[in-house]
N, C-alpha and C positions, 0 to 999 in steps of 0.2 A: 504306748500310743504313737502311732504314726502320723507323721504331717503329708496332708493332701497338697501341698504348694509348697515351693521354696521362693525363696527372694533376694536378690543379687543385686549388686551396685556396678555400676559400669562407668568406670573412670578414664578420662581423656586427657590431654594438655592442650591448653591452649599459649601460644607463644605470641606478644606482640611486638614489634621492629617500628621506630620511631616517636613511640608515647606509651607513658605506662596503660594500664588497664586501671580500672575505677572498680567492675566489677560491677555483670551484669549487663554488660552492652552487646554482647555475640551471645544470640540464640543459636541451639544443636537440635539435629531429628534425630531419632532412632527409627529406622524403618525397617517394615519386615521385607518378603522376597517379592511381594506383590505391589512395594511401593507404598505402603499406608505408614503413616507415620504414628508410631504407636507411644511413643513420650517427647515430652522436650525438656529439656536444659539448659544453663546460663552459665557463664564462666564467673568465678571467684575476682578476686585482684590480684590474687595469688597467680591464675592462669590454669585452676582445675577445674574441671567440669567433670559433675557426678549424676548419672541416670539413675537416680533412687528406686528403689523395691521394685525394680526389673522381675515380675511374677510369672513362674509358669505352674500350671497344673497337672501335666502331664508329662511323660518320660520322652524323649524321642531328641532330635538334633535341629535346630532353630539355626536358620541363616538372616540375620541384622544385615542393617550397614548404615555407619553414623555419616551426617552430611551438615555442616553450618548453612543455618537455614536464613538468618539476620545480621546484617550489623550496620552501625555507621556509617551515614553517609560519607564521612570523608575517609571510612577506611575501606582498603580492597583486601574484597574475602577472598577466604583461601577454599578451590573450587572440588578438591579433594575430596573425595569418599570411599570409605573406610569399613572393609569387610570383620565383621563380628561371628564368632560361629559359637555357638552355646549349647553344650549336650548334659544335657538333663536322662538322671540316669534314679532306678528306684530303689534304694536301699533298705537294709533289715528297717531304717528308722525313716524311710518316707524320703521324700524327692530329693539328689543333689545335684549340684549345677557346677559344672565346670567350664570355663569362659577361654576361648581362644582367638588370636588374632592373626590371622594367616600375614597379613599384611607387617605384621609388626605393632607393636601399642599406638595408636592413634598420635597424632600433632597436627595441630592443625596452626598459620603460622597468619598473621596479618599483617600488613602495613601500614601506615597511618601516611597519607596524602598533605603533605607538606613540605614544599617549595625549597623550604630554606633548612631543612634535614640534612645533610649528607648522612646517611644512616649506616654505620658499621656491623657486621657480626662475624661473631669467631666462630671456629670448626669447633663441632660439637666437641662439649664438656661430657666424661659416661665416669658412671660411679658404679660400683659393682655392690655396693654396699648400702644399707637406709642408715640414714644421720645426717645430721646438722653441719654447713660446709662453708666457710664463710672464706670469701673472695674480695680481693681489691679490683676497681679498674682505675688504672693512668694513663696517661698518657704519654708518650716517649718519645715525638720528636723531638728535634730541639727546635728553641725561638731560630730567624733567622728568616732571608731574605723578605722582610718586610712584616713578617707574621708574628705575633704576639700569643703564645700558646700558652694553654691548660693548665695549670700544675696542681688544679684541685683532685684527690685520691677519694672515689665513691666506692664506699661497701657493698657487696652483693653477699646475700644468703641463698646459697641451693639447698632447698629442703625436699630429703629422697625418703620415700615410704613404699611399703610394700601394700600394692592392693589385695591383697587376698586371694591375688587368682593366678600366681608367680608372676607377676611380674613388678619391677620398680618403677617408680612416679617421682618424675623430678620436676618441681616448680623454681621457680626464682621471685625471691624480695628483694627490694631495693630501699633500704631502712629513710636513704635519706633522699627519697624521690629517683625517679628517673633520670639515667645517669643523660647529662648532656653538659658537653666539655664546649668553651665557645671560645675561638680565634680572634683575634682583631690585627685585621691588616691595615701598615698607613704605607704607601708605597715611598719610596725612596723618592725626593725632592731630583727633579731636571734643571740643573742648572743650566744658564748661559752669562756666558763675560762679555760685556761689548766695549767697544775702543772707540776711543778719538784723538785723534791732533790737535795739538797747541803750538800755532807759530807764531812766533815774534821776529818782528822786521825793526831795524835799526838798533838791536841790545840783545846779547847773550839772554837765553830765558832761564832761569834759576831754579830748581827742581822744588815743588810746591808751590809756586807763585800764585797761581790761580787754583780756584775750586771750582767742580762744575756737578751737578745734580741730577739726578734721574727720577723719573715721576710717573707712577701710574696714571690709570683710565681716569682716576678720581682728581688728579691734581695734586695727590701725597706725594711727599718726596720718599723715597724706598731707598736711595743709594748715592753715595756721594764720592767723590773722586776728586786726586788732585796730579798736577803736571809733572811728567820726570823733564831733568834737566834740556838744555838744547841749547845749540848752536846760532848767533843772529841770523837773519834770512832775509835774503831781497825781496823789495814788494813783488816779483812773481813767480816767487820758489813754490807758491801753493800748485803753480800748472803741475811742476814736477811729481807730486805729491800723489801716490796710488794706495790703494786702501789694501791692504796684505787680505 
């Protein structure tokens, strides 16, 4: 007995930059060559998106093109689309379907819109192989001028599978949430020294003899000070007196 239809699964990645995925918040079209969109799809938390029982009935060559059709308001979709070619061929045992991506396997990439991101990414990771791949991220500057860095080490799992249609599917998990490393800067204190004169007229002045106080906006006293030595001085040695 021969099968009058075959049915294929058509798998995507979805990548996000700035916040993890929850899973389910980017909807995908499948459209044919006239523009109709013929299924839709959600992305995992993982970041795959799968177009289940892709059906055809008839042998001949199918021109797709996947397009992200939904997402979150505060994230910016990625405006990409994504040629699919599917030749459907009739064998001794009824319809088979072979999937191609002129373009390369589908990625489609987001951003999450938030102010206070500085959002990092590294030149693509490729595995030539499916299995299980488990990754650290750290951080490497060092602390210093004023910055208080990172030193927590977050695990990543890359998990690669083969879809069925030669090609590899690499997702990424993040075991203990979405990696975000956070700095704290205190800026280095500006100091200033301020000076005064202490004259004494009719007696040598004696080094600490007097104290004298400095006082904030509020009336605190913040700093206190005492006299270096000096010389007696005549009642109008202060004219002489210039401030360095």
């Amino acid at each position: 007995m021969t099968n009058e239809y075959v049915k294929i699964d058509l798998t995507v990645t979805k990548r996000a930059v700035g916040a993890p995925m929850e899973g389910g918040e980017f909807t995908f079209g499948l459209f044919d060559h006239q523009g109709a969109e013929l299924y839709t799809a959600v992305n995992n938390a993982g970041g795959v998106v799968t177009f289940h029982n892709v059906t055809f009935y008839e042998a001949g060559q199918y021109h797709y093109t996947i397009k992200e059709t939904a997402a979150p308001g505060d994230w910016e979709t990625d405006p990409a689309i994504w040629p699919v070619t599917i030749d459907v061929s009739r064998h001794e045992h009824g319809l088979q379907a072979k999937v191609t991506y002129p373009n390369g396997p589908p990625v489609f990439e987001n951003t999450k819109k938030n102010p206070c991101c500085g959002a990092f990414e590294f030149p693509p990771v490729c595995y030539s192989r499916p299995g299980v791949y488990e990754l650290t991220l750290k951080e490497l500057t060092p602390p210093g001028d004023g910055w208080q860095t990172d030193s927590k080490e977050i695990p990543v799992i890359v998990t690669v599978t083969d879809d069925g249609h030669g090609h590899l599917v690499a997702h990424v998990d993040y075991p203990d949430g979405f990696p975000v490393f956070k700095n704290i800067y205190h800026a280095a204190p500006a100091c200033v020294v301020i000076h005064g004169c202490k004259i004494a007229i009719g007696a040598p002045l004696p080094a600490g003899k007097f104290e004298f106080g400095l006082f904030n906006e509020a009336g605190e006293l913040i700093a206190t000070a005492t006299n270096a030595a000096a010389e007696a001085c005549e009642a109008d040695c202060e004219e002489d007196y210039e401030e360095a």
